[in-house]
N, C-alpha and C positions, 0 to 999 in steps of 0.2 A: 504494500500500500504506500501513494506516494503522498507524503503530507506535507502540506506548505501551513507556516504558521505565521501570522499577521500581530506585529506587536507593536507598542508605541513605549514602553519603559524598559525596567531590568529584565524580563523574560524570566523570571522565575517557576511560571509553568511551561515553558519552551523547554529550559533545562529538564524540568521531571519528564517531559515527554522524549528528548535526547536519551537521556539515563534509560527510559523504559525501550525507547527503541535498542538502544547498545546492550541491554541485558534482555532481546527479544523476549520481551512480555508484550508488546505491540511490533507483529508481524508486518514490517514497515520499515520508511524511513523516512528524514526529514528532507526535504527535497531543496527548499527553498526558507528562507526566510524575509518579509517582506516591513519595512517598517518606515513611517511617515515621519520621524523624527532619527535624525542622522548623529545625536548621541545615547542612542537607545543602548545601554548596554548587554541587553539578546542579542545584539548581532557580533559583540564582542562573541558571546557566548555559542553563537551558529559561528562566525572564522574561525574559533578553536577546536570545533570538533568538524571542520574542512565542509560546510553548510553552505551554499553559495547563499548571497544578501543582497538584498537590491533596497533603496532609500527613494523615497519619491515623497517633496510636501507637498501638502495640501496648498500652502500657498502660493504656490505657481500654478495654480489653477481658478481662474476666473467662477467655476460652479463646481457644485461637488458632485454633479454627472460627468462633469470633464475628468474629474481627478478621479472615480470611478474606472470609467474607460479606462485611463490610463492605469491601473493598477493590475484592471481583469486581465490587460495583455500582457503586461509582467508574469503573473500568476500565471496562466497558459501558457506561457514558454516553459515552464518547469512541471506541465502535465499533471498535474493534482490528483490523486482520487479525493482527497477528502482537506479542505481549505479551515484551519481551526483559529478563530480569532483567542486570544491569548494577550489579554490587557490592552486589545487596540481600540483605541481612545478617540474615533472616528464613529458618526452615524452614519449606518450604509443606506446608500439609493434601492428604492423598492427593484428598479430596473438589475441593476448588481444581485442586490439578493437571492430575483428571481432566476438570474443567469446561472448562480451554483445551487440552485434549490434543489434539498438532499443530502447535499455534503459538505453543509458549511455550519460548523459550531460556534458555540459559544459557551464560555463561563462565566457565570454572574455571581456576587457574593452576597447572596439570600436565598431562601425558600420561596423558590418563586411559584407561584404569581407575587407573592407579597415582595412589596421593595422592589420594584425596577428603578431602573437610574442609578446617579450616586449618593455618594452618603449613608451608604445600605443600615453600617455599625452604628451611625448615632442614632440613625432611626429606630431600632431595632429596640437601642436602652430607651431610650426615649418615650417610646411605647411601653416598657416593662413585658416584653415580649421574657419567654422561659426559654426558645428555642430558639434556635437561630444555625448558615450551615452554608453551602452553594449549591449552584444546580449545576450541570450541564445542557443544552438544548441545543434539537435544531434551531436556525437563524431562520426568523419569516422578516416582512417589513415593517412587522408593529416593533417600537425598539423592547430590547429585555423579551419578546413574543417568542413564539415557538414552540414545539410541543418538548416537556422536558422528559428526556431520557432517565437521569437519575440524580440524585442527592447527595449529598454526606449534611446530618444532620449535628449539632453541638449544644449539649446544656448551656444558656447564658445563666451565670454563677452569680448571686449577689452581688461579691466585690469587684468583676469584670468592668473592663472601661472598655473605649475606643479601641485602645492599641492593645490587650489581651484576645479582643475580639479578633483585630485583623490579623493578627499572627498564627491563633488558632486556626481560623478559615481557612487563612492561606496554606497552612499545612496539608489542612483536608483538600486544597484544589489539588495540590501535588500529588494526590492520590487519588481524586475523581476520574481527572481527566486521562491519564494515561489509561486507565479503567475502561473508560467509555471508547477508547482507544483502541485497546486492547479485542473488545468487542466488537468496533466494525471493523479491524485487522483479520480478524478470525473469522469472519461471515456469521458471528453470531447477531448482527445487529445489522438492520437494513430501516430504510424510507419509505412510507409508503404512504401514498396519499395523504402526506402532511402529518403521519403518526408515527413514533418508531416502533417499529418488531422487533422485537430480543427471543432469540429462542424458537421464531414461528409464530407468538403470541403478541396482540400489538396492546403497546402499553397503556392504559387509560389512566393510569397514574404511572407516576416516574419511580425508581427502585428507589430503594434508601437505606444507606448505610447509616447505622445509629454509632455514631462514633464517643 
């Protein structure tokens, strides 16, 4: 499976999905990395394990169907099966979206539907929510939309804040997403009419790991 992943910072889940490709637990490999910000330090992290990177801003682009366009052809030249956004900090064009619909992820840090956007952690205290975790999902054109594949779910603790929250999460993506990975590497995971199938069985809820 060829995977290009779409980042706009450190790449922290780029790395987990490198590490799970190099320890084939995701039958695959990273093909490309693509990022809109040219000190992104993922693409440090895609040149050291020989990743080819390509850098394109958004601000050399008069609309963000132009900067689209120009990204989809990048992406194509490195033949995808499956395009995983991984912290990229960009709204896509429904146009875009629909062109990899199927094989284009995402990971959000909430239980979604609840929390789309940013700011997932203070919302979260801020509510006195008990739970709290990330998804995986297919990519539709509503933003944070799509139908979600699976979870890792986390108790919010009393004395939790902000930044216990986002280290916690972030842990659990680094385990999510190679996961979800893993499963469409192996064909146990496929698309299908805007729902995903795991196993033969199309998911009406997303899996979830109680972590």
């Amino acid at each position: 499976m060829n995977i290009v992943v779409l980042i706009s910072g450190s790449g922290s889940n780029l790395q987990a999905i490198i590490d799970a490709c190099q320890a084939q637990h995701i039958k695959g490999q990273v093909v490309g990395v693509l990022s809109n910000k040219a000190d992104a330090y993922g693409l440090v992290r895609a040149q050291q394990a020989n990743i080819a990177t390509a850098t394109i801003n958004h601000k050399d682009f008069d609309s963000r169907a132009a900067f689209d366009q120009a990204m989809q052809k990048i992406i194509d030249a490195w033949q995808p099966d499956v395009v995983v956004l991984a912290g990229f900090m960009r709204i896509l064009t429904p146009a875009f979206v629909q062109y990899f619909e199927g094989k284009l992820l995402n990971i959000h840090p909430s239980l979604l539907p609840y929390y789309k956007g940013l700011h997932t952690h203070q919302r979260v205290l801020a509510t006195g929510d008990n739970k709290h975790g990330c998804s995986v999902h297919f990519v539709n054109a509503e933003l944070d939309g799509g139908a979600v594949i699976a979870q890792a779910v986390i108790d919010v603790l009393v004395n939790d804040n902000e930044h216990n929250l986002i280290e916690n999460v972030h842990k659990h993506e680094h385990t999510l997403y190679p996961l979800v990975l893993s499963w469409l590497s192996h064909g146990r995971l496929r698309y299908q009419s805007g729902l995903p199938v795991l196993d033969g069985k199309v998911l009406m809820q997303p899996v979830r790991l109680l972590c």
